[in-house]
HTML snippet that shows the backbone in 3Dmol.js (N, CA, C, O; Angstrom):
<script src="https://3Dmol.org/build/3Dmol-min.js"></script>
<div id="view" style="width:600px;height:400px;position:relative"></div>
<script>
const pdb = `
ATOM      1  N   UNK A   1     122.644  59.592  35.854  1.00  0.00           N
ATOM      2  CA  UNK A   1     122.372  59.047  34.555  1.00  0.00           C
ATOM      3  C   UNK A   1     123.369  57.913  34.299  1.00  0.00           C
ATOM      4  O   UNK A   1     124.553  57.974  34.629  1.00  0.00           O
ATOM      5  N   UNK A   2     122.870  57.012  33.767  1.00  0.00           N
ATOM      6  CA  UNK A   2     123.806  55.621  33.432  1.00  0.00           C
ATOM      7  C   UNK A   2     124.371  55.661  32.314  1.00  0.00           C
ATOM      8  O   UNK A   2     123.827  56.205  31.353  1.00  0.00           O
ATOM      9  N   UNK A   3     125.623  55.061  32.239  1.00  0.00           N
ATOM     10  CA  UNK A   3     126.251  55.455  30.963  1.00  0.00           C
ATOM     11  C   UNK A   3     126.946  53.512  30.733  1.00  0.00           C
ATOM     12  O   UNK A   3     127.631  52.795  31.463  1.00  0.00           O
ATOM     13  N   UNK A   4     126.407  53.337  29.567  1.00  0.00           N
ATOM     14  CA  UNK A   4     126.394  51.991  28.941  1.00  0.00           C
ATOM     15  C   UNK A   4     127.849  51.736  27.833  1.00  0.00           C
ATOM     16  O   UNK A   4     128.201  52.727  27.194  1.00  0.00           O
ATOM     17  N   UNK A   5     128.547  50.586  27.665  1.00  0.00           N
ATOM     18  CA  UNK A   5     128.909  50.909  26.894  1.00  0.00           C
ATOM     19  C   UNK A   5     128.443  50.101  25.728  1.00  0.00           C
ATOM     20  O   UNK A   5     127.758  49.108  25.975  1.00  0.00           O
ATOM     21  N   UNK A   6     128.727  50.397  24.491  1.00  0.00           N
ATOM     22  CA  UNK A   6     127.959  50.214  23.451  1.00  0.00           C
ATOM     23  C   UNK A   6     127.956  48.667  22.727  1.00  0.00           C
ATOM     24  O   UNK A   6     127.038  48.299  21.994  1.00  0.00           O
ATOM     25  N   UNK A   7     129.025  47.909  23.028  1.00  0.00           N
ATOM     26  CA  UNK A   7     128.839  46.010  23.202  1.00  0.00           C
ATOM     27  C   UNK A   7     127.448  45.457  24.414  1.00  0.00           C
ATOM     28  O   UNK A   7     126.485  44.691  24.449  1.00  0.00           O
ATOM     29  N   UNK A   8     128.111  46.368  25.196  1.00  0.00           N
ATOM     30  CA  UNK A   8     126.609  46.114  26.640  1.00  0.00           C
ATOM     31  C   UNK A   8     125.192  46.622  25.455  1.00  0.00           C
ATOM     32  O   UNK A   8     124.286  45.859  25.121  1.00  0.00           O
ATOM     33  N   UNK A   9     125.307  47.734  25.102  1.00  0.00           N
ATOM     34  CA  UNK A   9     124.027  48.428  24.545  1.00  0.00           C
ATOM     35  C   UNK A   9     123.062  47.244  23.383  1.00  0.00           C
ATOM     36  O   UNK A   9     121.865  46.983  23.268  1.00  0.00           O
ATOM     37  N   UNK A  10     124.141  46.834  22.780  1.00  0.00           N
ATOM     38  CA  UNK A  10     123.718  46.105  21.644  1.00  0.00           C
ATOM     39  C   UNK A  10     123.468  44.717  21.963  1.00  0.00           C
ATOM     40  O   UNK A  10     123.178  43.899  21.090  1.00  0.00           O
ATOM     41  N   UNK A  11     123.569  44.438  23.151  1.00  0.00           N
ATOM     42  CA  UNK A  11     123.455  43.180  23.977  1.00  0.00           C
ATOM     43  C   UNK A  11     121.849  42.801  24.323  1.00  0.00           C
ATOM     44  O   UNK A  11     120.949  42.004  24.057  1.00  0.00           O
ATOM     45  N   UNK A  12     122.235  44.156  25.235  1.00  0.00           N
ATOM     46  CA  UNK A  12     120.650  44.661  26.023  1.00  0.00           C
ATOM     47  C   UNK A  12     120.022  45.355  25.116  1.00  0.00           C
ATOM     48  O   UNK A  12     119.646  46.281  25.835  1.00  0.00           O
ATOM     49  N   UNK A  13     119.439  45.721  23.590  1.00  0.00           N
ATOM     50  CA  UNK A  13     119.111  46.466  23.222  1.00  0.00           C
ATOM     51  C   UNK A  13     117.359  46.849  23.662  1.00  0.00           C
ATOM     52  O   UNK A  13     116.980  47.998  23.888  1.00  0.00           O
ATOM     53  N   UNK A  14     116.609  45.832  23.706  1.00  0.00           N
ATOM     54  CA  UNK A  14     115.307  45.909  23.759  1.00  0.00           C
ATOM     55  C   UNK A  14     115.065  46.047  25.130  1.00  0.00           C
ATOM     56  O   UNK A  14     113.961  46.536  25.371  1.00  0.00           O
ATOM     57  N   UNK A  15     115.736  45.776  26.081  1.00  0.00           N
ATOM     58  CA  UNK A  15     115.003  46.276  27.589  1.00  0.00           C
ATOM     59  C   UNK A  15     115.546  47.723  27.813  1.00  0.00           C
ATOM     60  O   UNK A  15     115.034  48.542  28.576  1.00  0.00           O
ATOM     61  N   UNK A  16     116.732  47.936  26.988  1.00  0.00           N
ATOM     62  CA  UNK A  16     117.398  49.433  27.125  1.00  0.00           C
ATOM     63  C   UNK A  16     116.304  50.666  26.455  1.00  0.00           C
ATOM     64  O   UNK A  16     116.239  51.845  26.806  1.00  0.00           O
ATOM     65  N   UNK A  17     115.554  50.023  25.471  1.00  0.00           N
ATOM     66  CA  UNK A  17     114.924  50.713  25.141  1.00  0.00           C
ATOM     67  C   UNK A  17     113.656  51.037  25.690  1.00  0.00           C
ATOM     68  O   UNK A  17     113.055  52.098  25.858  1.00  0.00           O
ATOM     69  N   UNK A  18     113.363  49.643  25.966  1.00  0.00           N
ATOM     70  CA  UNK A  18     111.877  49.836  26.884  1.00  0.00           C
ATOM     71  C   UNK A  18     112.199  50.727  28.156  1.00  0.00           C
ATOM     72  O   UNK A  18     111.203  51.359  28.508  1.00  0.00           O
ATOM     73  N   UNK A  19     112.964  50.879  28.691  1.00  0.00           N
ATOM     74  CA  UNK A  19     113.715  51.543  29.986  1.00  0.00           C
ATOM     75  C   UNK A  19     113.626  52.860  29.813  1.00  0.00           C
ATOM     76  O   UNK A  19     113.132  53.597  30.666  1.00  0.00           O
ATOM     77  N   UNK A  20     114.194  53.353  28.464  1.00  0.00           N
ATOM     78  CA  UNK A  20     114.273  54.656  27.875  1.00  0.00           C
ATOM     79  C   UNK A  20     113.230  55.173  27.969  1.00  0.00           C
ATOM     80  O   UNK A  20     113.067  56.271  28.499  1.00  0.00           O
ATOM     81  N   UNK A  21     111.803  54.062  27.177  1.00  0.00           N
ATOM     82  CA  UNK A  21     110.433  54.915  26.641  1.00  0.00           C
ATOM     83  C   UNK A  21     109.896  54.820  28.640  1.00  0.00           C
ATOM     84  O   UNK A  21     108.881  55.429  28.977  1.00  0.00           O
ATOM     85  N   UNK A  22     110.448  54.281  29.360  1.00  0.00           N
ATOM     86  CA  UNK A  22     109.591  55.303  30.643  1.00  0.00           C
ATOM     87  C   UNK A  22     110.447  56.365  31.532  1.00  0.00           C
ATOM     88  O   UNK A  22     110.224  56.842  32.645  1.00  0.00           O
ATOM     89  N   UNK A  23     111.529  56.552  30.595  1.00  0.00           N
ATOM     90  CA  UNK A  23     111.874  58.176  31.025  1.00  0.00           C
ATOM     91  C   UNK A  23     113.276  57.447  31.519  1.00  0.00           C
ATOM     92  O   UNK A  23     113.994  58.356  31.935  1.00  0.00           O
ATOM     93  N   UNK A  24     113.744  56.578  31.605  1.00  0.00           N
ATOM     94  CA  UNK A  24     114.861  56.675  31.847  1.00  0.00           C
ATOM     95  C   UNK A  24     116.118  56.679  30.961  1.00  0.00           C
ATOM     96  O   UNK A  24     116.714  55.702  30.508  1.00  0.00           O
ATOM     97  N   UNK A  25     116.361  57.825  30.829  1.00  0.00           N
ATOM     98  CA  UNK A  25     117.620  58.252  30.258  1.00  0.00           C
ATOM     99  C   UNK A  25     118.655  57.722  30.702  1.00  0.00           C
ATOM    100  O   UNK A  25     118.834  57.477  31.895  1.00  0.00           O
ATOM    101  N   UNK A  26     119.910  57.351  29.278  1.00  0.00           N
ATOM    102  CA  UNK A  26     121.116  56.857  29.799  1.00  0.00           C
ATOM    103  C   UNK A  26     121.843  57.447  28.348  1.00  0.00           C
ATOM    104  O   UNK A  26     121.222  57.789  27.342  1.00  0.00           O
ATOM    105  N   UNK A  27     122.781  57.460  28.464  1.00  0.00           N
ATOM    106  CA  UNK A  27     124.092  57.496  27.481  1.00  0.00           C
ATOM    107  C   UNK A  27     125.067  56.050  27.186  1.00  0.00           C
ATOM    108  O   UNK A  27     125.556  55.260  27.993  1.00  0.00           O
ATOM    109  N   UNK A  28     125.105  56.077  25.911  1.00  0.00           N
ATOM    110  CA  UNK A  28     126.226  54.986  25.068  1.00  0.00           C
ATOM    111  C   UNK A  28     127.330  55.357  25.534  1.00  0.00           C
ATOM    112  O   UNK A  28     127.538  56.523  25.870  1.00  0.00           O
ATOM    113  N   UNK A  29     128.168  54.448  25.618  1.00  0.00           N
ATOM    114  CA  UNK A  29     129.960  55.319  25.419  1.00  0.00           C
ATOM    115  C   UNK A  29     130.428  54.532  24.665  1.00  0.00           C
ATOM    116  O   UNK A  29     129.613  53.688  24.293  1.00  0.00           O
ATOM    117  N   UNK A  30     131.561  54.422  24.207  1.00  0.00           N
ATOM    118  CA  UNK A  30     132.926  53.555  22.998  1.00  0.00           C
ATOM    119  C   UNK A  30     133.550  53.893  23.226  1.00  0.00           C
ATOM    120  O   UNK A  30     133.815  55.095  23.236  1.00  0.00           O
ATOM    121  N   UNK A  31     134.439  52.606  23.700  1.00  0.00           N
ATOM    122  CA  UNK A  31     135.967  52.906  24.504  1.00  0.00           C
ATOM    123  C   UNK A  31     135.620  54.080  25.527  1.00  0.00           C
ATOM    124  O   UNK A  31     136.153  55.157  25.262  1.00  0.00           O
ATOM    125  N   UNK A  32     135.012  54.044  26.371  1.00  0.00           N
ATOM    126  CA  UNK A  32     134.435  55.030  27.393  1.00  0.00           C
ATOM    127  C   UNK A  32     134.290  56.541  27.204  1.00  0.00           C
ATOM    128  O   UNK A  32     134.298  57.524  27.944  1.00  0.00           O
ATOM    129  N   UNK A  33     134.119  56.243  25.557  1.00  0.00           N
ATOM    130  CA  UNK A  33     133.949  58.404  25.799  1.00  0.00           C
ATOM    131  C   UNK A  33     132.219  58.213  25.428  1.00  0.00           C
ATOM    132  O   UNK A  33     131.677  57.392  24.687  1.00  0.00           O
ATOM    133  N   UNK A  34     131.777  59.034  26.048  1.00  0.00           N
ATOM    134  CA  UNK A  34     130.282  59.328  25.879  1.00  0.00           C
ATOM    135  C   UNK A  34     130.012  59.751  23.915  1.00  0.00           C
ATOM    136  O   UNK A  34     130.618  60.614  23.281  1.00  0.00           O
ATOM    137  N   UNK A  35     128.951  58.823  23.403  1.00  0.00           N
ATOM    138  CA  UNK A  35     129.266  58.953  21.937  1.00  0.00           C
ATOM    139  C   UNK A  35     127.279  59.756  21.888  1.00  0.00           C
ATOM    140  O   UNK A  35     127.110  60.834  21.318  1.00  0.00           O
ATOM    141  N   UNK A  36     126.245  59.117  22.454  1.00  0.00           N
ATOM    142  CA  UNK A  36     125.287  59.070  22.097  1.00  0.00           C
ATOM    143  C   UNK A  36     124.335  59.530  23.720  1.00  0.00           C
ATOM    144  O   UNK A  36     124.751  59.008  24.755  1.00  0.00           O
ATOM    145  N   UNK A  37     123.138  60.471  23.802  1.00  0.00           N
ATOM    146  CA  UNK A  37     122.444  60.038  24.857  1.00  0.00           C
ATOM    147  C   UNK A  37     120.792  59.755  24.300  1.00  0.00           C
ATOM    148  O   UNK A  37     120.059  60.296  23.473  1.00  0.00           O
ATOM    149  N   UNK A  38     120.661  58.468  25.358  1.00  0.00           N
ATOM    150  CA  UNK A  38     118.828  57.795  24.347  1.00  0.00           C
ATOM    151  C   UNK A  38     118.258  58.371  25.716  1.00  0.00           C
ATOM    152  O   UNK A  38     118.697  58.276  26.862  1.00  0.00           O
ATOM    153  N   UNK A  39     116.855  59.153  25.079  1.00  0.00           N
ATOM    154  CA  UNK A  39     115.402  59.805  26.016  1.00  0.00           C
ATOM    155  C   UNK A  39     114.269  59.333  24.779  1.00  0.00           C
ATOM    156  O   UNK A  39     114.285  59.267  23.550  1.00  0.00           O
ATOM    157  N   UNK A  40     113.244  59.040  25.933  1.00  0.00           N
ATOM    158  CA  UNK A  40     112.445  59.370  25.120  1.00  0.00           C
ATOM    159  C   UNK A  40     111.391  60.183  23.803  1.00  0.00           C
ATOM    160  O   UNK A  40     111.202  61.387  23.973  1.00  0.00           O
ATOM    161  N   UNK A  41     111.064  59.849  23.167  1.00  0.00           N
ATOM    162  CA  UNK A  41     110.694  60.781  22.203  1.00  0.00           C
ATOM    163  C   UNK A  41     109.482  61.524  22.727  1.00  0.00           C
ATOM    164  O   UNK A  41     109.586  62.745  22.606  1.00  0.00           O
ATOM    165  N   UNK A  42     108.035  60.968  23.436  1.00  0.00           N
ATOM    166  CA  UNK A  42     107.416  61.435  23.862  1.00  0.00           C
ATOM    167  C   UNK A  42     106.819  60.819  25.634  1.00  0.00           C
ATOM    168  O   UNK A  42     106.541  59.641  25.858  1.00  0.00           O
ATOM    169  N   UNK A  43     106.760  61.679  26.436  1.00  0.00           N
ATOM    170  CA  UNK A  43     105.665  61.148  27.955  1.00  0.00           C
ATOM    171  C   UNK A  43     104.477  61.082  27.264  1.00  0.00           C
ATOM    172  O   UNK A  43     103.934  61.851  26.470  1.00  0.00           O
ATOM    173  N   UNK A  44     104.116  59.770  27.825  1.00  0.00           N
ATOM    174  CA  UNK A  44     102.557  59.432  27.551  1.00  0.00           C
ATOM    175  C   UNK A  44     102.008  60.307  28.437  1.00  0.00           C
ATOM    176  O   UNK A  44     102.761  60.869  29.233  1.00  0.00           O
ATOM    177  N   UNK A  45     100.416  60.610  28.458  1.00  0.00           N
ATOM    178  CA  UNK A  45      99.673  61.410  29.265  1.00  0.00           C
ATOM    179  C   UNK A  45      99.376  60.616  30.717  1.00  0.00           C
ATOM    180  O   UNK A  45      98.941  61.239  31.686  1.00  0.00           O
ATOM    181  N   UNK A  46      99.611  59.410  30.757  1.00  0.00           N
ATOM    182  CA  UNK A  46      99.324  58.861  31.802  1.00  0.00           C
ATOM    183  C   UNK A  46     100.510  58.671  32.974  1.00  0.00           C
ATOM    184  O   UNK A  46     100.461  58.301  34.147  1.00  0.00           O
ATOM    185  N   UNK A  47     101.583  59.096  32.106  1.00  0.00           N
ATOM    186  CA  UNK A  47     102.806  59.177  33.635  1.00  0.00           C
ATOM    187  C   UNK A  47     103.208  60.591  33.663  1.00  0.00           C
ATOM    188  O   UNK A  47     104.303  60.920  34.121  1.00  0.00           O
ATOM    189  N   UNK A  48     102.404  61.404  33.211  1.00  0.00           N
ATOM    190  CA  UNK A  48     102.923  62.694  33.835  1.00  0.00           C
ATOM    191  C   UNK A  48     102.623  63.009  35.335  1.00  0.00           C
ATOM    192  O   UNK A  48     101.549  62.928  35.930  1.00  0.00           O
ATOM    193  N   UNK A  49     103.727  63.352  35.743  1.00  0.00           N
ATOM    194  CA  UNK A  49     103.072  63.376  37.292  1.00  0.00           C
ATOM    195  C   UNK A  49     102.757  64.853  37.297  1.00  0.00           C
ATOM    196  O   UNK A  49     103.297  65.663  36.544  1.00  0.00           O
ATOM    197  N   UNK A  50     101.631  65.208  38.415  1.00  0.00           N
ATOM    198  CA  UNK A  50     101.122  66.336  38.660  1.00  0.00           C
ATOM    199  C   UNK A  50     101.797  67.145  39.737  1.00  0.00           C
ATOM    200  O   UNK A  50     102.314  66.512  40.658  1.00  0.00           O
ATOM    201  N   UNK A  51     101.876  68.802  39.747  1.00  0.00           N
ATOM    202  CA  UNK A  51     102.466  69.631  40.365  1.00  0.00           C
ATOM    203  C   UNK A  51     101.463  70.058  41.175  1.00  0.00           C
ATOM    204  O   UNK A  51     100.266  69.979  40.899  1.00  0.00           O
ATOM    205  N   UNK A  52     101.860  70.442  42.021  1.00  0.00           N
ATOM    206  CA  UNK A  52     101.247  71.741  43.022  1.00  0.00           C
ATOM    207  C   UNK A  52     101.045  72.853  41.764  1.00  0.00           C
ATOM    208  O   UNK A  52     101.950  73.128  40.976  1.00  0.00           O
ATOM    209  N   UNK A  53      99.668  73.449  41.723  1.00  0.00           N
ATOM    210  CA  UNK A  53      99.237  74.582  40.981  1.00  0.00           C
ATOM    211  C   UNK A  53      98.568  74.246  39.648  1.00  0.00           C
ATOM    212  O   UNK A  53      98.334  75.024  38.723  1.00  0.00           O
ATOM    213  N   UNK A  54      98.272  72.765  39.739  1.00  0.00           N
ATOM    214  CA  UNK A  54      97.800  72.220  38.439  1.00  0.00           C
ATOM    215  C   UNK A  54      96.225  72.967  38.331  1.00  0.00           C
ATOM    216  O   UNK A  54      95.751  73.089  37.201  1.00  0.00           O
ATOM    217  N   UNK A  55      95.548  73.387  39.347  1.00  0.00           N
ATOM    218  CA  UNK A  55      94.107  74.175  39.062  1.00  0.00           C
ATOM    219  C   UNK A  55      94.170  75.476  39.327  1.00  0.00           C
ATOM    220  O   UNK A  55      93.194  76.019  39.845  1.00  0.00           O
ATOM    221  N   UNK A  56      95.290  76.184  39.030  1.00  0.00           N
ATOM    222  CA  UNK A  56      95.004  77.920  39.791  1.00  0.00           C
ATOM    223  C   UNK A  56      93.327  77.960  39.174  1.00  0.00           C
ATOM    224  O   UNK A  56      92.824  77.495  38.150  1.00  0.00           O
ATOM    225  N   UNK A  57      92.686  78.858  40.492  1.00  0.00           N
ATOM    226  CA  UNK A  57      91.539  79.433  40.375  1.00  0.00           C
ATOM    227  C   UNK A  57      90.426  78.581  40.928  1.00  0.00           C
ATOM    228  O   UNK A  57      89.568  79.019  41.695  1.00  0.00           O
ATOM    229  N   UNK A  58      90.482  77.478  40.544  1.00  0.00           N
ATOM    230  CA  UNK A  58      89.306  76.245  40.717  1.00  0.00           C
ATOM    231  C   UNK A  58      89.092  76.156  42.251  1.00  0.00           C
ATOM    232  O   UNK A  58      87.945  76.299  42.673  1.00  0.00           O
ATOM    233  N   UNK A  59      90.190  75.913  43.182  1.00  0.00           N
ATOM    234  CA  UNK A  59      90.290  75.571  44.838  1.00  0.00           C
ATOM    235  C   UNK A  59      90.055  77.218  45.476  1.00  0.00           C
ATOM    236  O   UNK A  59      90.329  78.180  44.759  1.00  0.00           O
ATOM    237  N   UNK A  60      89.577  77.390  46.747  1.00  0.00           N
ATOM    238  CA  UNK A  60      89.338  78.502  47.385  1.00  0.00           C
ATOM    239  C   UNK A  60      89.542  78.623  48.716  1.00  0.00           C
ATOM    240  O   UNK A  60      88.610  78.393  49.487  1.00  0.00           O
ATOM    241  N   UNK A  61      90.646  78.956  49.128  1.00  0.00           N
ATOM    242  CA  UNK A  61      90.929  78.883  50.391  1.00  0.00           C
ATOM    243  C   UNK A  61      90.720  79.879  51.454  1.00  0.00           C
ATOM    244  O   UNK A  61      91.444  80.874  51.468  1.00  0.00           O
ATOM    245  N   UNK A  62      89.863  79.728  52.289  1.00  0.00           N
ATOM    246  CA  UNK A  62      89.523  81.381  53.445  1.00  0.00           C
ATOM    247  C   UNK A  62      90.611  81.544  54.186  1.00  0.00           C
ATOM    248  O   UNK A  62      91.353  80.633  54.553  1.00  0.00           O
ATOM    249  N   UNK A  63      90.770  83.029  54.493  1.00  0.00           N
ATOM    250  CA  UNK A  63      91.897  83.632  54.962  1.00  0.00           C
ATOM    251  C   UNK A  63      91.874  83.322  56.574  1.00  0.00           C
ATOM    252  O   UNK A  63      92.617  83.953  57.326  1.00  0.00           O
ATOM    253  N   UNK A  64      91.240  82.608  56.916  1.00  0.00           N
ATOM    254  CA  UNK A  64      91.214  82.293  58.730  1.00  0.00           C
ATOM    255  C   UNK A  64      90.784  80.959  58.795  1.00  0.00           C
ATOM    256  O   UNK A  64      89.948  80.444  59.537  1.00  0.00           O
ATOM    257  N   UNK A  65      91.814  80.241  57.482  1.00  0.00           N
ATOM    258  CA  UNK A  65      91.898  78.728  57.284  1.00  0.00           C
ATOM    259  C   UNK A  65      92.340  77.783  58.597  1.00  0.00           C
ATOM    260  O   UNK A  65      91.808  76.779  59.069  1.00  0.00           O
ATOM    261  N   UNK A  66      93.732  78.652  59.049  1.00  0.00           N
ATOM    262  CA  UNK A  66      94.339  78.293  60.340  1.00  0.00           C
ATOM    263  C   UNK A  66      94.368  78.493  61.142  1.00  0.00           C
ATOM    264  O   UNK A  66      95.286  78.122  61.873  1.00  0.00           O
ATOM    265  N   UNK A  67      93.329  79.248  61.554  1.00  0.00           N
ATOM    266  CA  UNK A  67      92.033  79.389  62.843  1.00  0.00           C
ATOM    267  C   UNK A  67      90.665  78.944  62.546  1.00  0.00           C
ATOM    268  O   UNK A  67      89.802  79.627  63.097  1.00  0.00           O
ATOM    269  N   UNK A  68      90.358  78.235  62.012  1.00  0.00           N
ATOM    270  CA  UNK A  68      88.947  77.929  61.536  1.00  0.00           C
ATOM    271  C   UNK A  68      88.245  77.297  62.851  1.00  0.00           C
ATOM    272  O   UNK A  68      89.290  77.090  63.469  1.00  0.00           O
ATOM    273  N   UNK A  69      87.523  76.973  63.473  1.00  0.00           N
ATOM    274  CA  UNK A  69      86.793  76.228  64.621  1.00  0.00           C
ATOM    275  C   UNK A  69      88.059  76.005  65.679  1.00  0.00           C
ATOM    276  O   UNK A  69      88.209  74.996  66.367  1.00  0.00           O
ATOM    277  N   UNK A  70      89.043  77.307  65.657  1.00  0.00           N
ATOM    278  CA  UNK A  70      90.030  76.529  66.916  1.00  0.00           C
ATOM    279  C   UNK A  70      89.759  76.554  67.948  1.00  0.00           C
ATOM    280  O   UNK A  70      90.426  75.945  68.784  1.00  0.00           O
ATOM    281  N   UNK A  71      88.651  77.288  68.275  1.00  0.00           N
ATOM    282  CA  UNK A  71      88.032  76.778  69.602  1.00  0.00           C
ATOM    283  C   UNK A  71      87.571  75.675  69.649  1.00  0.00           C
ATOM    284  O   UNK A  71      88.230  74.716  70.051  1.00  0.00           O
ATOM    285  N   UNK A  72      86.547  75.602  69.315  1.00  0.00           N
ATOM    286  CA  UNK A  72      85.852  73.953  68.858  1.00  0.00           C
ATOM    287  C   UNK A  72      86.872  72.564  69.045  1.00  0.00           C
ATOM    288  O   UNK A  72      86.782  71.596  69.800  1.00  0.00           O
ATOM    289  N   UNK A  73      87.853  72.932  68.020  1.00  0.00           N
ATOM    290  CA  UNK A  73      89.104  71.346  67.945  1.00  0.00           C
ATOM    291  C   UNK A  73      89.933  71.671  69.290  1.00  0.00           C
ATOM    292  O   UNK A  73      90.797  70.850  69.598  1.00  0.00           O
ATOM    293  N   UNK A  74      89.747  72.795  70.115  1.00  0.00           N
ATOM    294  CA  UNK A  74      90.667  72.376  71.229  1.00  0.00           C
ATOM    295  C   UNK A  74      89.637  71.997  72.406  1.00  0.00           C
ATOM    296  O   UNK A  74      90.164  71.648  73.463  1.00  0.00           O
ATOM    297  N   UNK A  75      88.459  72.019  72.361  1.00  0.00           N
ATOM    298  CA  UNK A  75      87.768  71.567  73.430  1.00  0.00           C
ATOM    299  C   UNK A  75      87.852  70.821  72.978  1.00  0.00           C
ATOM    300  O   UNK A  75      88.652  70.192  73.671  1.00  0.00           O
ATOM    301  N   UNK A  76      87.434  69.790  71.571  1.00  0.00           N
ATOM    302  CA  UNK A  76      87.445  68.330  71.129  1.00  0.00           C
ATOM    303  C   UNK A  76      89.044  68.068  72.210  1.00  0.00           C
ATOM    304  O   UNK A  76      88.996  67.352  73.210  1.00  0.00           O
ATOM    305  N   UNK A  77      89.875  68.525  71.928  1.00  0.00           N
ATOM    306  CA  UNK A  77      91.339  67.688  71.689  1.00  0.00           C
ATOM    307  C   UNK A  77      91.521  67.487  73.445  1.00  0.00           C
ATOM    308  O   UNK A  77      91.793  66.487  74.110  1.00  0.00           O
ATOM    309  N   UNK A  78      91.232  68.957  73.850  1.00  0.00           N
ATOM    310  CA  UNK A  78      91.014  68.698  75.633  1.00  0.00           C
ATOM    311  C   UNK A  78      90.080  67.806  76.427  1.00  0.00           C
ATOM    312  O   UNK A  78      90.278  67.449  77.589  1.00  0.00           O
ATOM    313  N   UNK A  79      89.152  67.520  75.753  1.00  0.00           N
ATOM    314  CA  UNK A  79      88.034  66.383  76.017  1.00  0.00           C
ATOM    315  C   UNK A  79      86.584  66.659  76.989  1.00  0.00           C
ATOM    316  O   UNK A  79      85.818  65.963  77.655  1.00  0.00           O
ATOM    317  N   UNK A  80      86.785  68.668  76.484  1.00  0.00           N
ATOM    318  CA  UNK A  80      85.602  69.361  77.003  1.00  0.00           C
ATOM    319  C   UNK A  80      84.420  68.768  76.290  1.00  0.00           C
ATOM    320  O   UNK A  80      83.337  68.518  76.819  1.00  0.00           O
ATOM    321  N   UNK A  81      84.717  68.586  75.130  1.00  0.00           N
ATOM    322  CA  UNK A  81      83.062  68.483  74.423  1.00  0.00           C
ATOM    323  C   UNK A  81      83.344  66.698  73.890  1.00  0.00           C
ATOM    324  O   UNK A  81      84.457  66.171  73.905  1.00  0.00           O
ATOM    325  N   UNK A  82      82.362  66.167  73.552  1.00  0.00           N
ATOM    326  CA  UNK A  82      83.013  64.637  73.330  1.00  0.00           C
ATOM    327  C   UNK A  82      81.345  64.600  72.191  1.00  0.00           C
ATOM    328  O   UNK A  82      81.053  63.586  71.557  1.00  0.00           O
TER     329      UNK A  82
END
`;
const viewer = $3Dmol.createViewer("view");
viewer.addModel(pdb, "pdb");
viewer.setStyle({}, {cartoon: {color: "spectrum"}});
viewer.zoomTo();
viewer.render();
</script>
């Protein structure tokens, strides 16, 4: 996290802020003690990034996923079947 001090802050105020509203957090200091930290107030819906598990239930995976046609893909891969 970046820590600004507060002549810099009031310098840069409007790109510090625009900086802020896409998530990047920083802290003010005066005379170098940490006085203030700026975050955003809200994530828009469009930069939330997505996790692993965002559909439990929806996806269906078979239990002999990682044997599925392994015969098949090793004659492909051996160059029995073409």
């Amino acid at each position: 996290m970046q820590t600004i001090n507060i002549h810099e802050a009031k310098t840069h105020l409007s790109r510090l802020v625009e900086d802020a509203a896409l998530g990047n957090v920083f802290i003010i200091a005066k005379a170098g003690k940490p006085m203030v930290k700026v975050s955003p107030l809200a994530v828009d819906e469009n930069q939330k990034i997505l996790k692993l598990g965002f559909m439990p239930g929806e996806i269906m995976v078979p239990d002999d996923f990682d044997t599925l046609e392994s015969g098949v893909l090793s004659d492909l891969f051996e160059g029995r079947l073409s």
